[in-house]
N, C-alpha and C positions, 0 to 999 in steps of 0.2 A: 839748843837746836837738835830737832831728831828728823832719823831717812828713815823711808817708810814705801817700798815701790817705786823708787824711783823718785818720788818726791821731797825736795828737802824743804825744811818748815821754818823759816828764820823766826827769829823773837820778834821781830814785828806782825807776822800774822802772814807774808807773803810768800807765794807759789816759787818757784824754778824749775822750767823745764829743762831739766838736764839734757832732754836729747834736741833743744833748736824750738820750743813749744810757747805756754802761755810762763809770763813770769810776772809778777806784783810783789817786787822786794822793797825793800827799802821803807821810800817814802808813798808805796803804792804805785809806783809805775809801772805801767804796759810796756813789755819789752817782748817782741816778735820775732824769734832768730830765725834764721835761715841760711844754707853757705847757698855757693854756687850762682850766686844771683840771689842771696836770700833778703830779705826785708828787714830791717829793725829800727822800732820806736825808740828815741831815747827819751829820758826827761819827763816822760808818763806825763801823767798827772800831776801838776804839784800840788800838795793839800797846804802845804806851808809857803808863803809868801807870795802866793800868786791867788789872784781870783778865786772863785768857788769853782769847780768846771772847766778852768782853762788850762789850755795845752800846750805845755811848754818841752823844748827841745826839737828836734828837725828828723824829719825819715824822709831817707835815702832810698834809692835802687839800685845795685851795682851789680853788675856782668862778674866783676870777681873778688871784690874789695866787699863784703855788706859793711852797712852802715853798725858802726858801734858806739851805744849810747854813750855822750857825754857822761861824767862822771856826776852823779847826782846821790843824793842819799840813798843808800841801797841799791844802787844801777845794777844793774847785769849788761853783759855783753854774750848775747847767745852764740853757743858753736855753730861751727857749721855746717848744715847738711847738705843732702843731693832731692833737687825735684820743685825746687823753689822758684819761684818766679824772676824772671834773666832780664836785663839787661834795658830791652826794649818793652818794659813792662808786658809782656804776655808770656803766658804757661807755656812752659815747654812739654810737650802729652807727647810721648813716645808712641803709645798705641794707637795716637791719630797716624804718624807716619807711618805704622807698620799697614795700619787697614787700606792709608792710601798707595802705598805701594804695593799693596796684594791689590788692588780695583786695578790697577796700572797694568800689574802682571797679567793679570786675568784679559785684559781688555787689548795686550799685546799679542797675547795666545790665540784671541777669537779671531784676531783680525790677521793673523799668520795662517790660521788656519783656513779663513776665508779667501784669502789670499791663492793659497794652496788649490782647492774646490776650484775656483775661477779659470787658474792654469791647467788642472787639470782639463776641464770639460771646453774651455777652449783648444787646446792643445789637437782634444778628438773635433769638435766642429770645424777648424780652419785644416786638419788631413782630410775629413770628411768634402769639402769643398774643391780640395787642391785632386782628390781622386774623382768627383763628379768631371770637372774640368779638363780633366786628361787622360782619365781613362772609361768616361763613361761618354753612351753618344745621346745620353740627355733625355732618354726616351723613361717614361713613367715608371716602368720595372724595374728602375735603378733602384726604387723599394726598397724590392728585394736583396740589393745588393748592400744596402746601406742598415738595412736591420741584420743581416749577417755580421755586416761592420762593429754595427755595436755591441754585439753578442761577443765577439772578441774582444772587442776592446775592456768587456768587462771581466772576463776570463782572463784579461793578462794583467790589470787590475788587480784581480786574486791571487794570482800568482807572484805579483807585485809585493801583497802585504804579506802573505805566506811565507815569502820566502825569508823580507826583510827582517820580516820578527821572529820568524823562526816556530812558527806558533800557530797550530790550528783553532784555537777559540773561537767560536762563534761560528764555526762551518758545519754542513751538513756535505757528510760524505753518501750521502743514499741520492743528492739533487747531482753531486757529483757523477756519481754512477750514473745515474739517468740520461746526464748533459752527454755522456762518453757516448752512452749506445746509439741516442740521436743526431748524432755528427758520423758516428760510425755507418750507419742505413741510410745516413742519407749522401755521405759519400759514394757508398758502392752505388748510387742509382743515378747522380747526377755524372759520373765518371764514367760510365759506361752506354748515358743515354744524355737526350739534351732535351728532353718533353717539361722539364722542371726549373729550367735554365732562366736568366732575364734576356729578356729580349734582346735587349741593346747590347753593345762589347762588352761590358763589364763581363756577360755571361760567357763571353771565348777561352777565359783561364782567370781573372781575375777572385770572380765568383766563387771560383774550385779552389782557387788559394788561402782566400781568407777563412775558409769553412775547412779548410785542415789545418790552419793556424789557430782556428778556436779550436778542433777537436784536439792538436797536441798541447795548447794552455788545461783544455781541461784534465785529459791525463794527466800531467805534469803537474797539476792542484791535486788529483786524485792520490799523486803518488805522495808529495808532501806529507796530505792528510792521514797516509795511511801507514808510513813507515819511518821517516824518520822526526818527524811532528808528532808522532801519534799522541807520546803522553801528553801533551794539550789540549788532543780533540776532546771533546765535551761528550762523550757517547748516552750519559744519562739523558741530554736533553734529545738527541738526532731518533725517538722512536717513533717516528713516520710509521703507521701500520704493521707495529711489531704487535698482533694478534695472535696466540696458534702457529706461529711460525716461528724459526730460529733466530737468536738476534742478529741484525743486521741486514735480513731475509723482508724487511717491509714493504718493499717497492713491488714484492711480487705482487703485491694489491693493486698498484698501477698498472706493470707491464702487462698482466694477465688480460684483463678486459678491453685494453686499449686494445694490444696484439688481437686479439678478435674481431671489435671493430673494424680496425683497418683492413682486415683480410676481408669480411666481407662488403666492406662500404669502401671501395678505393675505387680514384677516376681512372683512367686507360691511355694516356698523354703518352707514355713507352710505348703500348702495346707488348707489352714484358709482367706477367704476373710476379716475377718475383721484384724486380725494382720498382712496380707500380706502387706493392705494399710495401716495401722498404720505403720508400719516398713519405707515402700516406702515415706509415707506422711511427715515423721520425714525425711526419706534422701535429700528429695527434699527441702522442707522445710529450713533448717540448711542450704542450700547452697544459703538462701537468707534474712538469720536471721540477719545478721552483713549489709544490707544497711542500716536501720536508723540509726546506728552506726555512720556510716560513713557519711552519708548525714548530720548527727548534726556536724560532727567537719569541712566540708565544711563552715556550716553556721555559726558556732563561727566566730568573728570577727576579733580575734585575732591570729586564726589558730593557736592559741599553745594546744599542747595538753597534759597534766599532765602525766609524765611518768609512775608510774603506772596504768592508764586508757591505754595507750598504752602498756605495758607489757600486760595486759590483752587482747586488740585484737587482738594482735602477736600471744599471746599465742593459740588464736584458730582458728586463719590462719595457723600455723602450726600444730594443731592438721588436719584439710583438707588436708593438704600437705601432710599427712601421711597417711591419708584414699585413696586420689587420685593415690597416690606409688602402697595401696592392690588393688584397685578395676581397675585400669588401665591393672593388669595381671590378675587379676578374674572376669572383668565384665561379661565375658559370662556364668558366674554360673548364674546370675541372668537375671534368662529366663521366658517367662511366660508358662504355663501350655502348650498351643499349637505349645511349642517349638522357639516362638520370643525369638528372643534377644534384642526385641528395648529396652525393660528396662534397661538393662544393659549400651545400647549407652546411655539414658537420664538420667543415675545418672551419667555415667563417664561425659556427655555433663556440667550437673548442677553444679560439681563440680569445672571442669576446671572453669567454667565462673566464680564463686566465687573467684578463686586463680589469676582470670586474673584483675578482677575488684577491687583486694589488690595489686597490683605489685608496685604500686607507693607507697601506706602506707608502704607495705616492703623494699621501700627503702628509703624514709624519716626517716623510725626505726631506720635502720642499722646506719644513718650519726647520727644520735641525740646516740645509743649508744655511737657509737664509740667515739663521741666528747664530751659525759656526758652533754650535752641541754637538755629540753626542746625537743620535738616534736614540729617542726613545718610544717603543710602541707601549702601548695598552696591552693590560693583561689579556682583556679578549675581547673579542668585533663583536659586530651583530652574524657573522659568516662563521664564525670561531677560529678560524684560521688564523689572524694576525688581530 
């Protein structure tokens, strides 16, 4: 008898798998080990005393006993291993239960997270209702009041995941800055006049509260982003109009032309030049606050974008949506002194553009809701922006 690999070679001519394998000892029988549930032929083949072909001895299946051949000429009784077939004659595959426990987990996650999305935007629509109902007198400009609403509620949103994780990724500290100046102008114009105001109660104090609750959420995002978050922020991607200019210095490409704008194309509602164009400078303005935004999640490389950072510029895409609703039937109140109406065309004009230049993030939103993902945008639009 000689070993050779594992394989021992009896003087009949027959195999043994020593690790639970193929065996043909003896008299030429097939013997099949297996532990743990494993299988085993006994009795093979008999070439002696039985038919040509027939198959003599009995196979077993056992959960933990395997079958061990009768004793026959040259039998084996194979050892036993792990992976064999159990009990209730079927394969026991690990890697089935792992993949269907990752499908499990995964599909607990989308649906936690969807969960989550539903609560949230419920949460704003049923305050949204409970404020129409009590402190609004129901009259059309409550718009107004209610696109202001969502603007905060997106800004506290941010402030929300800022804070919790600790972590600016995925923010644009220049939309920040932007959001600061236009809560700030337009503060000082609605505080000190009411030509800007809604019509209805909401406009007595309401109006003026929520629009300093979104002005101090945005500081309060600005300050995160900018000091103790900082190592986070992403500053490679936030280069919004960093041309010729210092880094960080981008936005002067926005405020510079708008500020002009509005100085000379602003309506007369105050009667006050400087709060006319603080009012007008904020409307125009805000409807160009959200490209560094947007131009940062272009250049991310990954195009994913953190779903509460997305809630958040949903959030004040739709609060425009809702300004664009008021001022589409009232632009012609905002007239200037000598009876134009262009102001009116260039805030309705600034706004549309803004809502036009979101239509694609509004609908990458809606799939990443609906499917509980991850946001993920396109490397680039037909606008280039997003």
């Amino acid at each position: 008898m000689s070993q050779r690999h594992g394989y021992t070679t009896p003087d009949a001519g027959g195999y043994a798998a020593s690790g639970g394998g193929y065996a043909a000892g003896g008299g030429g029988g097939y013997v099949a080990g297996g532990g743990g549930g494993g299988y085993a032929a006994g009795g093979g083949y008999s070439q002696q005393g039985a038919p040509a072909g027939s198959y003599s001895g009995a196979a077993a299946y056992g959960s933990n006993n395997p079958y061990a051949a009768p004793g026959g000429p040259g039998g084996y009784a194979a050892p036993e291993s792990n992976g064999s077939m159990g009990g209730g004659g079927t394969w026991d595959m690990p890697g089935n239960h792992d993949e269907s426990k990752g499908k499990s987990g995964k599909k607990s996650m989308a649906l936690h997270a969807m969960n989550n999305n539903v609560i949230l935007w419920a949460c704003f629509f049923a305050g949204s209702l409970l404020i129409y109902y009590m402190l609004s007198g129901g009259d059309f400009s409550f718009l107004m009041t209610y696109g202001a609403l969502s603007r905060m509620f997106g800004f506290a949103i941010l402030n929300f995941k800022t804070f919790r994780t600790q972590k600016a990724t995925g923010i644009s500290v220049k939309t920040l800055q932007l959001y600061s100046i236009v809560f700030f102008c337009r503060l000082t114009s609605i505080f000190r006049h009411e030509g800007y105001l809604p019509y209805d109660k909401s406009g007595d104090w309401l109006y003026h509260l929520i629009e300093f609750l979104a002005f101090a959420c945005t500081a309060s995002a600005l300050y995160g982003c900018s000091y103790p978050f900082k190592d986070s922020y992403q500053a490679e991607f936030d280069k919004f109009g960093e041309f010729n200019v210092p880094p960080g210095f981008g936005i002067v490409y926005i405020i510079a032309p708008v500020f002009l704008v509005a100085l000379f194309i602003h309506p007369n509602l105050n009667s006050d030049l400087l709060s006319d164009v603080a009012w007008t400078f904020a409307m125009y303005l805000e409807s160009c606050a959200l490209m560094p935004q947007l131009y940062m999640f272009q250049k991310q490389a990954s195009g994913v974008v953190e779903l509460l950072t997305a809630h958040f510029v949903f959030a004040l895409g739709f609060g425009r949506l809702l300004e664009f609703c008021f001022w589409a039937y009232s632009y012609h109140e905002l007239a200037h002194s000598n009876g134009s109406k262009l102001p009116g065309y260039v805030a309705l004009f600034a706004q549309f553009m803004q809502l036009v230049l979101m239509l694609d993030f509004f609908w990458f939103y809606y799939l990443a809701v609906k499917n509980s993902t991850p946001l993920v945008l396109p490397s680039h639009s037909g606008l280039g922006v997003v």
